[in-house]
Structures are given as structure tokens and as C-alpha cells.
C-alpha positions as semicolon CSV with decimal commas, in nm:
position;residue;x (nm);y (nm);z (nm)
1;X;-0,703;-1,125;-0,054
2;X;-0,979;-1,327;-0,215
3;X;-0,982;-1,374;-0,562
4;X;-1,283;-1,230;-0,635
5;X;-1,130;-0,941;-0,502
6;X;-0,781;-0,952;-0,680
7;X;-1,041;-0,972;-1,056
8;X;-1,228;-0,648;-0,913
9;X;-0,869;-0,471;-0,840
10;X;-0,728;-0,602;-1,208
11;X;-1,056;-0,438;-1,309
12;X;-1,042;-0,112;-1,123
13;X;-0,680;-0,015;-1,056
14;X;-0,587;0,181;-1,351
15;X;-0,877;0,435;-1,311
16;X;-1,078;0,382;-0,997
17;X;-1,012;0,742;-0,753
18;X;-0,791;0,482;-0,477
19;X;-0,601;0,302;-0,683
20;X;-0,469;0,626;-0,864
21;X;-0,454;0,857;-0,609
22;X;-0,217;0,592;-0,417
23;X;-0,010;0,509;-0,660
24;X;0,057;0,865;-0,761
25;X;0,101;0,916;-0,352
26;X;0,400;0,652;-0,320
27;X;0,512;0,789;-0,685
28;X;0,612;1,123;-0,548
29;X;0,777;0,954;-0,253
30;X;0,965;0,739;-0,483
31;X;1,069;1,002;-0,686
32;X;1,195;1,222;-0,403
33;X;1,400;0,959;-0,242
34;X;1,482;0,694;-0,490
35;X;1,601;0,819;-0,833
36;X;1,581;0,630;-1,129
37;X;1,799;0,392;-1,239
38;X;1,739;0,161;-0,919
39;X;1,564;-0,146;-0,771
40;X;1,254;-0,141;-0,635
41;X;1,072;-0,439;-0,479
42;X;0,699;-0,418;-0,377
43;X;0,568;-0,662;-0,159
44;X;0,224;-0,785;-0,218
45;X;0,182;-0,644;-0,563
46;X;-0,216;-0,722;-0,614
47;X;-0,263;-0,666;-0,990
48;X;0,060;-0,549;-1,072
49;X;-0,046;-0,188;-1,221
50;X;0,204;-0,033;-0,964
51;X;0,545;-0,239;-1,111
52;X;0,391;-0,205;-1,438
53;X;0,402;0,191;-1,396
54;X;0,758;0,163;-1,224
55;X;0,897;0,014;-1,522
56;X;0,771;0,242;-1,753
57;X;0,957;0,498;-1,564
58;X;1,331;0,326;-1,577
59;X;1,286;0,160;-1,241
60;X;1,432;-0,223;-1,255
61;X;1,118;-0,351;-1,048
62;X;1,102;-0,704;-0,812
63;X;0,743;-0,817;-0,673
64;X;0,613;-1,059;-0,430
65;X;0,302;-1,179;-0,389
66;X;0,178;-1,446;-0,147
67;X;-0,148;-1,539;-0,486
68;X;-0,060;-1,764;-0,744
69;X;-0,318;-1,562;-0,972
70;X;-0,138;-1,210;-0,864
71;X;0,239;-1,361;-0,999
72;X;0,091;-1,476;-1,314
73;X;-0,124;-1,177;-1,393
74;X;0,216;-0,994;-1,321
75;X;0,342;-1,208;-1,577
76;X;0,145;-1,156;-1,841
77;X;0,146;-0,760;-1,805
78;X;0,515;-0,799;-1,911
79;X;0,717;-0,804;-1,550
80;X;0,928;-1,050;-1,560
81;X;1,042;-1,100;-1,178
82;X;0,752;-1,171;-0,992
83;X;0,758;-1,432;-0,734
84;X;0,489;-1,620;-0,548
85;X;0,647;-1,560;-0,162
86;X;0,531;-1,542;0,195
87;X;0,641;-1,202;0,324
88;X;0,707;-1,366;0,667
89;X;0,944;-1,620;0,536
90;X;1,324;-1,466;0,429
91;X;1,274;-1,294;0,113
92;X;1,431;-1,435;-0,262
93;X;1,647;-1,110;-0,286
94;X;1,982;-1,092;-0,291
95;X;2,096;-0,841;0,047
96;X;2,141;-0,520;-0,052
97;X;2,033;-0,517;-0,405
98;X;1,733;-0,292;-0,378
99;X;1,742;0,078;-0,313
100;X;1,319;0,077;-0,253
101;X;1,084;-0,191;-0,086
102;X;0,716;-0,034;-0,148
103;X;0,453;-0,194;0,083
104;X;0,116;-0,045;0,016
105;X;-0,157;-0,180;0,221
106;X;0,073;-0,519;0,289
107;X;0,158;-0,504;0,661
108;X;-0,216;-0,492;0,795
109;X;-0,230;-0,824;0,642
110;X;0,066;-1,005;0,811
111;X;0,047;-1,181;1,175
112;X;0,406;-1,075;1,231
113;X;0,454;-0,762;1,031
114;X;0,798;-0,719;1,226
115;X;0,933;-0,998;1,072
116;X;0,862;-0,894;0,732
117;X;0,995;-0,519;0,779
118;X;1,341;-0,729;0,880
119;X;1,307;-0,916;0,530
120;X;1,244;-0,563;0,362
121;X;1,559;-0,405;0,571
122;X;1,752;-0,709;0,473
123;X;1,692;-0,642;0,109
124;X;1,781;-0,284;0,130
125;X;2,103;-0,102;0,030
126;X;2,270;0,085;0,308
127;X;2,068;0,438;0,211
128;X;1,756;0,233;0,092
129;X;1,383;0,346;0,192
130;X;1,020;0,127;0,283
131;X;0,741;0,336;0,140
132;X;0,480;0,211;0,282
133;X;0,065;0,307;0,363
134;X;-0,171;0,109;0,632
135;X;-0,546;0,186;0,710
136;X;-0,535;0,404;0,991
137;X;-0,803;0,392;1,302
138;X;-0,789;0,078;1,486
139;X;-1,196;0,164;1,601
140;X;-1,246;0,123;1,257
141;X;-1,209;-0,178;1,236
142;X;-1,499;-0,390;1,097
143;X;-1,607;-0,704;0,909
144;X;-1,521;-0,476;0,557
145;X;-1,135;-0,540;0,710
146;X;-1,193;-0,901;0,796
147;X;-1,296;-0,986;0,450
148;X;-0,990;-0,822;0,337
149;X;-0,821;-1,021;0,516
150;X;-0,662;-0,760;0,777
151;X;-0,538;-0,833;1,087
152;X;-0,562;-0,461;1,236
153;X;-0,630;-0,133;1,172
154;X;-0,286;0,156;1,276
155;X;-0,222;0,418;1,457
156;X;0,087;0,574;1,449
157;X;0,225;0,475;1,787
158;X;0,150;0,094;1,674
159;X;0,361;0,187;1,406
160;X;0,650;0,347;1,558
161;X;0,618;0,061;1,785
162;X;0,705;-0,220;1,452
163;X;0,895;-0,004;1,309
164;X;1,139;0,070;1,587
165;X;1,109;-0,377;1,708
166;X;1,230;-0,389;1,351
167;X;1,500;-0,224;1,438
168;X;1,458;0,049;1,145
169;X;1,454;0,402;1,174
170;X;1,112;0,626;1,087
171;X;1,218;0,871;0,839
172;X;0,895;1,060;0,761
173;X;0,466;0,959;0,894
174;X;0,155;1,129;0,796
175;X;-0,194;1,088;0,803
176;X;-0,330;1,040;0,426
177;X;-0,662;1,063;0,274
178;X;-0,845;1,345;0,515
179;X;-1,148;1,349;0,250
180;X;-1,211;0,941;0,298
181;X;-1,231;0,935;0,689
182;X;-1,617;1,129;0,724
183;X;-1,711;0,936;0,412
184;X;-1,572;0,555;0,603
185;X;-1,768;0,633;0,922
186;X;-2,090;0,715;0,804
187;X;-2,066;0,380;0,556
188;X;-1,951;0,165;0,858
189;X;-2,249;0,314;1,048
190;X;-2,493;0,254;0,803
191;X;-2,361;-0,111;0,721
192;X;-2,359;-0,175;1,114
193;X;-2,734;-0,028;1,133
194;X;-2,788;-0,195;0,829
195;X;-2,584;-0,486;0,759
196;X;-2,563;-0,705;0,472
197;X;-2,357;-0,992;0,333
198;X;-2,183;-0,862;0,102
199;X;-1,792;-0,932;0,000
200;X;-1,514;-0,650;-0,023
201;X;-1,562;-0,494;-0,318
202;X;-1,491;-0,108;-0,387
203;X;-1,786;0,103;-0,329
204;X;-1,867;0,245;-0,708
205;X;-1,870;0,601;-0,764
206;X;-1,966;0,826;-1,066
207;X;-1,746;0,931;-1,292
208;X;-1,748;1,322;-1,208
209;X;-1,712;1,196;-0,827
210;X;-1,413;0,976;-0,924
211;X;-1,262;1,220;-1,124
212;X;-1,261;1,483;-0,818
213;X;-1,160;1,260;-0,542
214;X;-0,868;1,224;-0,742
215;X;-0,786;1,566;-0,760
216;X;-0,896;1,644;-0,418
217;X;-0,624;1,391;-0,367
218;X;-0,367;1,503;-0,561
219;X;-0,388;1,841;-0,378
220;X;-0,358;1,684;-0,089
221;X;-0,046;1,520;-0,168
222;X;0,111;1,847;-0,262
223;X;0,023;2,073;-0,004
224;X;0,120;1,784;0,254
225;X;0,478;1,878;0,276
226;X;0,381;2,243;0,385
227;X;0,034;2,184;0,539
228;X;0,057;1,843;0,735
229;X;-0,340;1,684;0,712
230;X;-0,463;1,663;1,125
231;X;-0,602;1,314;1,005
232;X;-0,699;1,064;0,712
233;X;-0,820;0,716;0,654
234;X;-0,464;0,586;0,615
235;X;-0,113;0,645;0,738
236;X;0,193;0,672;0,510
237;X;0,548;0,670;0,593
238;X;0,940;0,644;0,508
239;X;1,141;0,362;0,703
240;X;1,553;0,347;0,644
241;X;1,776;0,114;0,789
């Protein structure tokens, strides 16, 4: 992530429609398989608004971030056990010790994302869960992503594929974010017809449009365990050991 990009998400993350609509998405999965009190470590924590919401709500919360600037703004925010870390190398947690590893957005960004889902496993406690979401759509896939820093876009079978060289076991996969995916192909259209240099900011909505993508979200999220979305900009999933 640049850091440009790491000041805009410090910026946005506490109110912009993704940020909160996320956050509230890997809430709910939290909640339903990992009760508080427990350990949860997220890996790649960007601003830190996730941990800093985790603690609030009794989790004892762990991040890792490969920035300098993310640990320290972590710092400052008031969590305490951040860590400046390389997913790919073997992870400063004692084995065992978590019940949760939360990975939102992280794995796109690794060369060897199998390698880092072993680190996550080895972290986990016997019934622990990865939460984790990845853009979905590997045809997608445009200079937005490369200024992000991704190395791919998903689909599921790629992710079956990881998850299963891992040598973990998929516990639950669904599309997420139906609303986005129209909205993502007529922007990467219109940037490819039209393109510009420009870096990899958010693109800025109105408040009444923020405000109901959010809640177009949230009903997604609830109606998802009885009315599975065909498709969506991203994929999000359980992983146990």
C-alpha cells in the first residue's frame, strides 16, 4: 500500500460506505464463530479502525502490518500489540494462542499467499477460524489493482485451490458486494476508454449515496445466510485448520 493511500484510508475508514460495510461484514462472522473473550490477530491492519473496534468489544486483539506508518498509527489509537511483520515470514505469535486470524483484503497482496495462510493456521487454536475477503474477478484486473499493490484478482476455485495447498479446510465462501460489481465495470470501462494518471484513491460519493450503499450492504449481509448473492465484487470466506 502506498502511503498516500494508508493517509486517505486513516481518513476514510470510520465512515466511508467500504470501510463500514466490511468491517460490519467480518463483525458478524466474528461474532458467530468467535465469542468474546478471545484472541484475534488481523494481518495487514491498514489504519487500525478494525482492532480498534475489536477491542472495544472485549476481543484481546494482535496486528501485523508489513508499514512502519500502519504499526505506529496503531499505536497511537491505543493498541498496544502491533507489529511491523512480513506475512510471508513465520509470524511473532505464540502457536495456538489465537482463536481468530482476520485477513481482509491481505492475501491479493502476497506473492505466496499459501505460505502466509500456514503462518495464520500455525497461530490458530485447534477450533480457530481465518475470516478473510479478496477482490473477486480475475478479468478485472486493472492498473486500479496494480497501484494497490495486488498481485491478482480471485475466483473461488483459485481459492479453494490456496486454501486446500495450505492444507486448511474451507468452512464457509460467498460472493460479497452484488451492488459494487455493475458499478466496477462501467468505471474500469470508462478509465480504459478514458484513462488518466491518477493514484488509488476511493472514488468519493455523496453523503445520501454513502449512507445507502451502506444499508444496501447491510441487507445484504443479513439475507446472505438464507439468500446466497449469484455474484459480488469480492469473495468472503471461513478457513479452519
Amino acid at each position: 500500500m502506498e502511503a498516500a493511500h494508508l493517509q486517505e484510508l486513516m481518513t476514510l475508514e470510520s465512515s466511508y460506505w467500504w470501510h463500514v460495510a466490511k468491517q460490519r461484514l467480518a463483525t458478524s462472522l466474528l461474532s458467530t464463530y468467535v465469542r468474546t473473550p478471545a484472541s484475534i490477530v488481523e494481518g495487514g491492519i491498514g489504519a487500525g479502525g478494525n482492532l480498534l473496534y475489536w477491542q472495544s468489544m472485549g476481543y484481546e486483539v494482535h496486528g501485523l502490518d508489513i508499514m512502519e506508518e500502519s504499526v505506529y498509527n496503531a499505536r497511537q489509537r491505543g493498541i498496544a500489540s502491533v507489529h511491523q511483520h512480513d506475512l510471508h515470514e513465520p509470524w511473532p505469535v505464540e502457536n495456538n494462542s489465537a482463536q481468530a486470524v482476520v485477513l481482509l483484503d491481505v492475501l491479493e497482496h502476497l506473492q505466496d499467499p499459501v505460505v502466509a495462510l500456514r503462518h495464520a493456521a500455525n497461530a490458530l487454536s485447534d477450533d480457530g477460524k481465518i475470516i478473510f475477503t479478496v477482490p473477486a474477478h480475475p478479468w478485472l484486473f486493472n492498473e486500479w489493482d496494480e497501484r494497490l499493490g495486488h498481485y491478482r484478482r480471485y475466483t473461488s476455485e483459485m481459492m479453494r485451490s490456496q486454501v486446500k495447498q495450505a492444507g486448511l479446510r474451507l468452512v464457509k465462501m460467498r460472493p460479497w458486494n452484488a451492488i459494487s460489481l455493475p458499478i466496477a465495470v462501467m468505471l474500469r470501462t470508462y478509465r480504459k476508454l478514458f484513462p488518466k494518471n491518477t493514484g488509488a484513491e476511493f472514488p468519493r460519493v455523496g453523503q445520501l449515496v454513502n449512507r445507502s450503499l451502506i444499508q444496501i450492504l447491510e441487507y445484504e449481509r443479513c439475507w446472505s445466510p438464507h439468500l446466497r448473492p449469484p455474484f459480488g465484487l469480492s469473495i468472503v470466506g471461513v478457513i479452519s485448520k
